[in-house]
C-alpha positions as CSV (number, residue, x, y, z in Angstrom):
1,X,-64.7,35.4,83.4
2,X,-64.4,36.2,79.8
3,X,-63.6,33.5,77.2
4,X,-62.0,33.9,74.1
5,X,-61.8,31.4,70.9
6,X,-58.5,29.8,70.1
7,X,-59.4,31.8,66.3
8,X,-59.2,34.8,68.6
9,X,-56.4,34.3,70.5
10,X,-54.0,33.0,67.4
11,X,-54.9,36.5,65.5
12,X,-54.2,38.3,68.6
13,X,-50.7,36.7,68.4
14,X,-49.8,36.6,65.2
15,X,-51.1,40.4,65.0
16,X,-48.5,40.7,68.1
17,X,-45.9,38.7,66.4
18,X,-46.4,40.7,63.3
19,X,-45.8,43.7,65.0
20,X,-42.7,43.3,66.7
21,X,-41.4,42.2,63.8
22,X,-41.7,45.4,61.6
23,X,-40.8,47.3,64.6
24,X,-37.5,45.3,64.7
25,X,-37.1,45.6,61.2
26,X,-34.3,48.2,60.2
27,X,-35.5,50.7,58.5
28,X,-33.5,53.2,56.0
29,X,-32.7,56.0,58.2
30,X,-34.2,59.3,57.1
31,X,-32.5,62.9,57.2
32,X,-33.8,66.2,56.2
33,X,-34.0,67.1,52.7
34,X,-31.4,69.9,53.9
35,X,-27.9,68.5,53.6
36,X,-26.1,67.9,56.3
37,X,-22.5,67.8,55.9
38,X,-19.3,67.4,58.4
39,X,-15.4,68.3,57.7
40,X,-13.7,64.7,57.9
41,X,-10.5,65.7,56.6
42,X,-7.7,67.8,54.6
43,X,-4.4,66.1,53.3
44,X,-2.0,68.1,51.6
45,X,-1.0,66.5,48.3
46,X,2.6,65.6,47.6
47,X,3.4,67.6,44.0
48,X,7.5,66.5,44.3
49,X,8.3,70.1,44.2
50,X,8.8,70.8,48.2
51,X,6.0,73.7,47.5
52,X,1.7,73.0,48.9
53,X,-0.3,73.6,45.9
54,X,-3.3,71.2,46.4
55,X,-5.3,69.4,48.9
56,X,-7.6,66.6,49.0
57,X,-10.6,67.7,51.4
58,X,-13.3,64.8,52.8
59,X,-16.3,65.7,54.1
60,X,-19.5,63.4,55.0
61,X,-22.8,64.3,54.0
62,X,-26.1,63.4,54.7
63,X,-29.6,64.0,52.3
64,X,-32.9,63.4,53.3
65,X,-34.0,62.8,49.3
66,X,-30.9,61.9,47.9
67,X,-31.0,64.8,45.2
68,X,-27.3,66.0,45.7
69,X,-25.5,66.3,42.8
70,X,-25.9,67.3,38.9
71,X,-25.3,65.3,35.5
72,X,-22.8,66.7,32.9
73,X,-26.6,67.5,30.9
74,X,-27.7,69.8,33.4
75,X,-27.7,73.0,32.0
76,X,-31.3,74.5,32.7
77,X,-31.4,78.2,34.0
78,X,-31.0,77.6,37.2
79,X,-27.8,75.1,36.6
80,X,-26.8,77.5,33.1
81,X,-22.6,78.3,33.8
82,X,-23.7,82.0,34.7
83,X,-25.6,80.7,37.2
84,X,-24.6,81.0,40.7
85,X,-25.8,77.2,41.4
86,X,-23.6,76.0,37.6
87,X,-21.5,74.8,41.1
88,X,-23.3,72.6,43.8
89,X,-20.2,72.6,46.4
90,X,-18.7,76.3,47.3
91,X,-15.3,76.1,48.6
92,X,-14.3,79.8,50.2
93,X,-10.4,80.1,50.7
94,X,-8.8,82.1,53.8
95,X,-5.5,83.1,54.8
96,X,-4.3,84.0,58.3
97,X,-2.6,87.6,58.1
98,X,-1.4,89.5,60.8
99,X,-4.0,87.1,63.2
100,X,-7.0,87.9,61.3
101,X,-8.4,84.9,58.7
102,X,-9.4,87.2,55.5
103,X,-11.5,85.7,52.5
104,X,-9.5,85.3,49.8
105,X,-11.3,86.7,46.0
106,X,-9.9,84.4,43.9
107,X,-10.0,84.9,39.7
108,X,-11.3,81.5,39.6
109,X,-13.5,80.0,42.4
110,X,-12.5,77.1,43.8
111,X,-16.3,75.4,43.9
112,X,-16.9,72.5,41.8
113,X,-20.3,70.3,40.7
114,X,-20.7,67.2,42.4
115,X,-21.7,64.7,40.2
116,X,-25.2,63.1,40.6
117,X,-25.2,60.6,43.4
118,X,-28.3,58.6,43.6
119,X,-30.5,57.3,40.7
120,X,-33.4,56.3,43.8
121,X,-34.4,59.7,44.4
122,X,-36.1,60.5,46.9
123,X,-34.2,58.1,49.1
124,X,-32.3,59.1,52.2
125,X,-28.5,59.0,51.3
126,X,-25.2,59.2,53.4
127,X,-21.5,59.0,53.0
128,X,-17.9,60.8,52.2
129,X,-16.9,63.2,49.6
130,X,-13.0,64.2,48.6
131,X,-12.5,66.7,46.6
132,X,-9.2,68.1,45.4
133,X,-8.8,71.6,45.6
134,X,-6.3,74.3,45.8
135,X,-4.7,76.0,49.3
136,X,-1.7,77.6,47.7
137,X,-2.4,82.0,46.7
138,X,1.0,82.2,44.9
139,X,0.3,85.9,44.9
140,X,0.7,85.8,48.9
141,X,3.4,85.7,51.6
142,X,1.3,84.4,53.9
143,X,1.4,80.6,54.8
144,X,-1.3,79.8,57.0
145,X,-4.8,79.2,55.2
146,X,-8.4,77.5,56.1
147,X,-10.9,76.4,53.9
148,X,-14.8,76.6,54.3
149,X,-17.5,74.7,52.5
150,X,-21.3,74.0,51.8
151,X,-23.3,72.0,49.4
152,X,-26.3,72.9,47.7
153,X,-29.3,70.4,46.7
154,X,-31.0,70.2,43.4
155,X,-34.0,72.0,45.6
156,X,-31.4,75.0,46.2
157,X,-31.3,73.6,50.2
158,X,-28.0,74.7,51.7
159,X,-26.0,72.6,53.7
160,X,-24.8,74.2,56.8
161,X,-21.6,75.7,56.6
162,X,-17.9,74.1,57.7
163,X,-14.5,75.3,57.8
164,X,-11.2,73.2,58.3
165,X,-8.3,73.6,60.7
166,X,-5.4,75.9,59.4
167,X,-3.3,74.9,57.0
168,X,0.4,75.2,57.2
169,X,1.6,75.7,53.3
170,X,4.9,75.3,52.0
171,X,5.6,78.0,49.9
């Protein structure tokens, strides 16, 4: 039979201990650098005129190296205002006509720039987003629209793409 030192066995159990410690240990969960994001909800906002001109839409997002967003300074080529990434959220508005959902092309786009979220980049990052946008085409009979939405990373990584339920507007 094999003996071991009491030196021996205490390192073997502290090495043990030591272990199932930093296993136990939470650690900050890690995503992909690709943004994930997930439709949470649209609520039409009450402007006291009995018409829908504006909702507020929620999403959650997830980001592998926390580099969502841009600062007010960000103005580089890539980010410039005729840039298609000035915006780092693209909102995409549809209306329901005659059955069929149709893209609307809008004079103004509806995207906006998501301000910079996380000064610990790269860290993994999570949570909810509400923006307010509009759902009303005043230009339109039609009263039934849908929105759909991605984000874009510093990197240029595209979230996947989500759309909300239909919208009933008041015109």
């Amino acid at each position: 039979m094999k003996k071991f030192s009491i030196g021996f066995i205490v390192a073997v159990f502290v090495a043990t201990v030591f272990a199932l410690v930093m296993t136990g240990c939470q650690r900050e969960p890690k995503y992909s650098e690709i943004p994930h994001i997930e439709f949470v909800s649209i609520e039409k906002i009450d402007n006291g005129t009995g018409h829908d001109s504006q909702a507020e839409l929620t999403i959650y997002f997830q980001d592998g190296d926390g580099d969502i967003g841009l600062n007010e300074t960000d103005r580089e080529p890539v980010f410039a205002v005729d840039s298609p990434y000035y915006y780092n959220f693209f909102i995409y508005l549809y209306e329901k006509q005659q059955g069929e959902w149709v893209q609307l092309d809008l004079p103004t786009p509806l995207h906006a720039r998501i301000p910079h979220l996380s000064d610990d980049v790269p860290e993994s990052i999570e949570g909810k987003l509400s923006i307010v946008t509009f759902i009303n085409n005043p230009n339109s009979t039609y009263d039934t629209v849908r929105l759909s939405c991605y984000l874009v990373d510093r990197a240029l990584h595209h979230s996947d793409t989500i759309t909300t339920p239909e919208i009933i507007v008041k015109k």
